[in-house]
C-alpha positions in Angstrom: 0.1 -19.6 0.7 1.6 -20.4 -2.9 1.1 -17.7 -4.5 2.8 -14.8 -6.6 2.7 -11.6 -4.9 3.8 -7.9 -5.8 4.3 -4.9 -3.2 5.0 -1.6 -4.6 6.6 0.8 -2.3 8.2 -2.5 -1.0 11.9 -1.7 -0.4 11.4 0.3 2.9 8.9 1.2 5.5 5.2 -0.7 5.5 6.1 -2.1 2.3 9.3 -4.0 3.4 7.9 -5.4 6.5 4.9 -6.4 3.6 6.9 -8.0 1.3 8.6 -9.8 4.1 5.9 -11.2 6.1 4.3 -12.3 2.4 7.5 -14.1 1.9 7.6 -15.9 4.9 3.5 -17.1 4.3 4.6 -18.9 1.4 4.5 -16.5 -1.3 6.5 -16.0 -4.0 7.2 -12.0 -3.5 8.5 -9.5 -5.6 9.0 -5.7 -4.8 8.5 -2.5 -7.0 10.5 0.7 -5.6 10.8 4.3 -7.4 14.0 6.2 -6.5 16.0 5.0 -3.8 18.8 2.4 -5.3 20.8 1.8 -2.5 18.1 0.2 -0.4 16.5 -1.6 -2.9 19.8 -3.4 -3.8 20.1 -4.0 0.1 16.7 -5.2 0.7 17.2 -7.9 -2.3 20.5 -8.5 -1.1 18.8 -9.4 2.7 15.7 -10.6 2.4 16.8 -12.6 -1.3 13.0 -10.4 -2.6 13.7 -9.1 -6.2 12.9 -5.4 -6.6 12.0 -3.3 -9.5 12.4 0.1 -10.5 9.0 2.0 -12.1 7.1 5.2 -11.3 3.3 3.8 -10.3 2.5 7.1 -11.6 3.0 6.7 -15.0 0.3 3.9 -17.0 2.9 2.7 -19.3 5.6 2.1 -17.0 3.4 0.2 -15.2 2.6 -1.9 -18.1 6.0 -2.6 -19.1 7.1 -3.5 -15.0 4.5 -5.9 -14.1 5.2 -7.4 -17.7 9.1 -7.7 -16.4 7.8 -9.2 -13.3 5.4 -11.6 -14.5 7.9 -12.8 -16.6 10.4 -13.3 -14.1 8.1 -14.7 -11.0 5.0 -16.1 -12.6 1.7 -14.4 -13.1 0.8 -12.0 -10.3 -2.1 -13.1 -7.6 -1.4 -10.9 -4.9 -1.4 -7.1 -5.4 -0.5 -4.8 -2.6 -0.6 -1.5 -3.3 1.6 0.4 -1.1 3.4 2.9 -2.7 2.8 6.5 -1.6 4.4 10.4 -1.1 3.5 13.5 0.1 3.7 16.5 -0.5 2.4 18.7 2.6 1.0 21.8 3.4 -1.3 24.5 3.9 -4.2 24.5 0.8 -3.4 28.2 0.0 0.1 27.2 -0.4 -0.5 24.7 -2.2 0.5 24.3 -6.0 -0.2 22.2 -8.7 2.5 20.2 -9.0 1.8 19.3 -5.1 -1.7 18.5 -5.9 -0.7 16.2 -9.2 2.4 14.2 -7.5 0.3 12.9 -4.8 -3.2 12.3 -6.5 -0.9 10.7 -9.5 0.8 8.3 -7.5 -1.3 7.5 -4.6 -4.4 7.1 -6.2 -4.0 6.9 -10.0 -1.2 4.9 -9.0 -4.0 2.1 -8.1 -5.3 2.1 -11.4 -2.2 2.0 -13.2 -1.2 -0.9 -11.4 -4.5 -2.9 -10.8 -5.7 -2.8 -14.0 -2.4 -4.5 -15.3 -3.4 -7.5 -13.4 -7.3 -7.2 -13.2 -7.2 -9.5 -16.8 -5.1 -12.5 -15.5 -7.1 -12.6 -12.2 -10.2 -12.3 -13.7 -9.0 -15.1 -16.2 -7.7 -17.2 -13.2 -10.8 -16.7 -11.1 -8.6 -15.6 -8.2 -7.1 -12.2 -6.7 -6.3 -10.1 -3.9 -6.0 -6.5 -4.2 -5.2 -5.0 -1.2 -4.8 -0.9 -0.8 -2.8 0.3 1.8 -4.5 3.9 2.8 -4.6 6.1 5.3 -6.4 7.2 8.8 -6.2 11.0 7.3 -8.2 9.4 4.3 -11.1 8.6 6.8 -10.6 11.4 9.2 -8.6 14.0 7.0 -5.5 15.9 8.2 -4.6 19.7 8.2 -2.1 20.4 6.2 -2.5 17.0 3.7 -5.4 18.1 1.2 -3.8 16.1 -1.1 -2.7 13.1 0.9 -6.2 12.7 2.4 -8.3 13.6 -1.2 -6.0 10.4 -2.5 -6.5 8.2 0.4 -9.7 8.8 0.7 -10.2 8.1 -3.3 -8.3 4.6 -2.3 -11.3 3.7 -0.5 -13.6 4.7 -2.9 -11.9 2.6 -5.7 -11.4 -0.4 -3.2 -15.3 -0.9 -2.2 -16.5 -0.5 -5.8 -13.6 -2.2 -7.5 -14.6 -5.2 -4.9 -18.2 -5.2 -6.4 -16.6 -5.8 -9.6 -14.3 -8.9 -8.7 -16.4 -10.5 -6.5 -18.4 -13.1 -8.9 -14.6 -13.6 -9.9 -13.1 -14.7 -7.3 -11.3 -11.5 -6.8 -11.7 -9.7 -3.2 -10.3 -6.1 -3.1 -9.7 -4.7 0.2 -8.0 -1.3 1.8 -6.0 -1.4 5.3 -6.2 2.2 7.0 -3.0 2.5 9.2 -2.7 5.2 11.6 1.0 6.1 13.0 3.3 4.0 12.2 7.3 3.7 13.6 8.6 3.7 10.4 11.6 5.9 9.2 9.4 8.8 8.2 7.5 9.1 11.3 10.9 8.1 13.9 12.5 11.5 12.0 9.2 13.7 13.4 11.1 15.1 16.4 10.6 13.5 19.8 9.2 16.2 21.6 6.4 16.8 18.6 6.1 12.6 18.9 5.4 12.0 22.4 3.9 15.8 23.4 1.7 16.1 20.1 1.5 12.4 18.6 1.2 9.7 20.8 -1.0 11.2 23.0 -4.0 10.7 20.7 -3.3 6.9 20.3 -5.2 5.5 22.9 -3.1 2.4 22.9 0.4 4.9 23.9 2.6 4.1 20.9 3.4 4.0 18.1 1.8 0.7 15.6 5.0 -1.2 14.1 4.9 -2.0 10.2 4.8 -5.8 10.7 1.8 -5.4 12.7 0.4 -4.0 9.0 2.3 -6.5 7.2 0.2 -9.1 9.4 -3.3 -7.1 8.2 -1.9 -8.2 4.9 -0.9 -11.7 5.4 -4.4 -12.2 6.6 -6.3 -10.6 3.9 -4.3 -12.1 0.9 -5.0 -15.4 2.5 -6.9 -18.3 -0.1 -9.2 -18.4 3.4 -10.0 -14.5 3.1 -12.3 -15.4 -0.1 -15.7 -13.8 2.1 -13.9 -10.5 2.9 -14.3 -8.3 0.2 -14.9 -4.7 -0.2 -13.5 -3.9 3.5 -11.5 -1.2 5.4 -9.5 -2.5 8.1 -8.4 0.5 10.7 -4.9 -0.6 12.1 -4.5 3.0 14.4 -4.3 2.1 18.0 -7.9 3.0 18.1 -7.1 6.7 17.5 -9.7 6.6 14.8 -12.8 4.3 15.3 -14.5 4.6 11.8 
């Protein structure tokens, strides 16, 4: 798979194990991170994956990133849109500023970042978008009014954006991981994990990012061309949608 691809959110978590697995189909992979330095500079420094500092949240960072990148890798053909946050809890605690961080970054974060690369894809008559979302976009989650309303709108975007790319050569796609034994989810305590957690995967665990990062590989395959528009639900069958 020679191709140029870009992860964002791709230092740590999902997004390394991503960027990885994309590397080691072929691609030429580079990784966009927002805040955390230390392990950017350690992924690169492991995995040889260049990484970049932006805020998806913000158009015109965007816009002057992907330019750096383009410039650096080649134009992009694989875009994986990983980055996320959250902000969590109750809706009448909730403020503003709650609200806005995660709508802004996890779903106007898509636009701000697909539409960079929409042009030289539609130009090249070949793309893959691919939106990493959420099981509490499909099912919603108590507590995550925010995180759910953007995942949710991640779906949205991916099945009509797909209708747009399609006569292009462009197939747009979302994954929908349920829990995953990354960083964030290992720090839940174990009691609330394996009392609370676990026991509504049927499968009895926890998934493992490169079991995501394999989702990936296969739908930014040049042999994924027919699969467009899709939501694949990688929860351990805690969610059948």
């Amino acid at each position: 798979m020679s191709r140029v691809a870009l992860v964002t959110g791709g230092t740590r978590g999902i997004g390394a194990a991503i960027a990885i697995a994309l590397k080691a189909a072929g691609c030429k992979v580079a990784v966009n991170y927002a805040g955390n330095e230390e392990a950017a500079a350690a992924f690169t420094n492991e995995h040889g994956i260049p990484a970049y500092k932006w805020d998806v949240s913000s158009y015109e960072a965007c816009q002057q990133g992907i330019a750096k990148v383009e410039g650096d890798v080649g134009p992009i053909d694989v875009l994986v849109n990983n980055a996320g946050i959250t902000r969590d809890g109750m809706f009448h605690k909730m403020t503003p500023a709650d609200w806005n961080a995660v709508i802004n970054t996890n779903l106007t974060g898509l636009f701000n970042m697909t539409h960079q690369v929409w042009g030289g894809m539609r130009d090249r008559s070949f793309g893959r978008v691919i939106n990493i979302s959420s099981i509490n976009g499909q099912k919603g989650q108590m507590g995550q009014v925010n995180y759910s309303a953007a995942k949710a709108g991640d779906i949205g975007f991916t099945k009509a954006l797909a209708q747009e790319g399609a006569a292009k050569g462009i197939t747009v796609n979302a994954i929908c991981p349920g829990y995953i034994g990354t960083e964030m989810v290992r720090a839940v305590p174990e009691k609330v994990l394996n009392e609370r957690i676990i026991p509504q995967i049927p499968v009895g665990r926890l998934g493992e990012p490169e079991e995501i990062a394999r989702c990936v590989v296969f739908l930014a395959a040049d042999d994924a061309g027919f699969i467009t528009g899709s939501t694949l639900s990688a929860n351990g069958g805690q969610y059948l949608a």
